[in-house]
C-alpha positions in Angstrom: 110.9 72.5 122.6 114.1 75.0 122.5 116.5 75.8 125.2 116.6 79.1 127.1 119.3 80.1 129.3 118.1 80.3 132.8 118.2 84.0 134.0 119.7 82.7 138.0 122.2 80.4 137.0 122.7 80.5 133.1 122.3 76.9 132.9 120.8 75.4 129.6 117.0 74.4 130.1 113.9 73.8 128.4 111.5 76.3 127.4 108.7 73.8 128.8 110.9 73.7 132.3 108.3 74.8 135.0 111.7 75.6 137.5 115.5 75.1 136.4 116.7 71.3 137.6 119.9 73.1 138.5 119.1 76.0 140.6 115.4 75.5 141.2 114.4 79.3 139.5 111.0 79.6 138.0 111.5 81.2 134.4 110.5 84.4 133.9 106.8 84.8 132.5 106.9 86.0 128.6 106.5 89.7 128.5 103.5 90.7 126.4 103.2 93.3 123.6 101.4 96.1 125.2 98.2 98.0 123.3 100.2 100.8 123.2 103.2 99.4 121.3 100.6 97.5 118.7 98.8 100.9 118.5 102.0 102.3 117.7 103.0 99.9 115.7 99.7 100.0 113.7 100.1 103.8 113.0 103.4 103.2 111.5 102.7 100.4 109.7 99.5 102.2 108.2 102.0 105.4 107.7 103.7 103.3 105.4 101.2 102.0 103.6 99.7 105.0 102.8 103.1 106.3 101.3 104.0 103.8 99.2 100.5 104.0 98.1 100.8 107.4 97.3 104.2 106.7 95.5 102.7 103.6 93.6 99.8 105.6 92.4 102.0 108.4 91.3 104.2 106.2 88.9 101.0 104.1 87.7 98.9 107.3 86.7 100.1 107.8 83.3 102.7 110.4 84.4 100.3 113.3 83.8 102.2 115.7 85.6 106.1 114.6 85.1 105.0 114.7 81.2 104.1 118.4 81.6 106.6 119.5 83.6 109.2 117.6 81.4 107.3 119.6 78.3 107.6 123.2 80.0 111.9 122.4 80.8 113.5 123.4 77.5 116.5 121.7 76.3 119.0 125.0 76.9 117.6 125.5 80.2 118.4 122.1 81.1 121.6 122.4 79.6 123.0 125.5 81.4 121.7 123.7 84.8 123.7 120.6 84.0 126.8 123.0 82.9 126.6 124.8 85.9 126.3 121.5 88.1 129.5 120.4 86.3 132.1 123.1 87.8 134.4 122.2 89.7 133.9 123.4 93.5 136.9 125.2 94.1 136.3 127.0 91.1 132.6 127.7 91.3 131.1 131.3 91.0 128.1 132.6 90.8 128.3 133.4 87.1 128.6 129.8 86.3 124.6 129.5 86.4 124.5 132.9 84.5 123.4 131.1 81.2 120.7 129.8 83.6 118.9 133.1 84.2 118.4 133.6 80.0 117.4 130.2 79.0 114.8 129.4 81.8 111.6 131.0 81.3 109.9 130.6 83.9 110.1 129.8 87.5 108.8 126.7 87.0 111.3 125.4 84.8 113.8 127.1 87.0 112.6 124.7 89.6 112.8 122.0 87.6 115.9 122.3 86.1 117.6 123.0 89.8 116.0 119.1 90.7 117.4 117.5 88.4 120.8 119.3 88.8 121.0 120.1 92.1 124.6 120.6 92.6 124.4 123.9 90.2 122.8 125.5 93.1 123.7 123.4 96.1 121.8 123.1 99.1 120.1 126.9 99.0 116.7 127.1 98.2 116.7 127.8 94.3 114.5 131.1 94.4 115.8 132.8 97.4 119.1 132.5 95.1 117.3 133.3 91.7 116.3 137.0 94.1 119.9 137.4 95.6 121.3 136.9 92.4 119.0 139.1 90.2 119.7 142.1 93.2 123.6 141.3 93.2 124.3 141.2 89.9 122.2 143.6 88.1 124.2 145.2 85.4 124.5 141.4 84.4 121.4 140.0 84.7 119.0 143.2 83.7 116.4 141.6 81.8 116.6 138.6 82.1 113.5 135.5 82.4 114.5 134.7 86.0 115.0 138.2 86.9 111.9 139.8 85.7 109.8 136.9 87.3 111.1 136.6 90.5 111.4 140.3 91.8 
């Protein structure tokens, strides 16, 4: 047995009370769970199951596909990224990543590089600027990896 406010009067009663002793108010009837809310509530729930599935199955698989990517990212590619991620904002120009355009590749390890150093690039999508930069800075960049592959 617990106690329950009653909703006319606020008075203290039992949750067995069939009316309040104090104001004579019939508790409310317990709102059910409607099939909609447990349908909803079954799609999330399986939602989330199925992603940390996904993510459990990922990291249990061997790590087929990190260990590859990990052996295409060469250690001066990697290198310039995290050099680049390193500047301070304030001071932070394009030529910075440079380095970047010679000693990655491919676009692949372009891509990979830019995850795990993010902040060399910031938030811009790392080929649209691998293309702006190639076309901006030509004289520069003429010939390099990046450049030739992502014309």
């Amino acid at each position: 047995m617990a106690l329950i406010k009653c909703y006319e009067c606020s008075e203290n009663i039992s949750s067995e009370a069939i009316v309040c002793p104090k104001c004579g108010a019939k508790p409310k009837p317990k709102k059910k769970t409607s099939l909609l809310a447990w349908l909803f509530a079954a799609v999330v729930g399986a939602t989330v199951l199925n992603s940390v599935g996904h993510t459990l199955s990922l990291l249990f698989s061997g790590g087929g596909s990190q260990q590859q990517a990990s052996k295409k990212l060469s250690a001066e590619c990697l290198a310039s990224f995290k050099s680049a991620s390193q500047v301070d904002a304030l001071h932070d120009k394009n030529e910075d990543l440079f380095p970047a355009f010679s000693t990655c590749k491919s676009i692949d390890e372009w891509l990979e590089a830019n995850a795990r150093y993010p902040g060399a690039i910031g938030s811009v999508d790392p080929i649209v600027y691998a293309k702006n930069a190639c076309a901006s800075y030509q004289d520069q960049l003429t010939n390099t990896a990046i450049c030739n592959v992502a014309k």
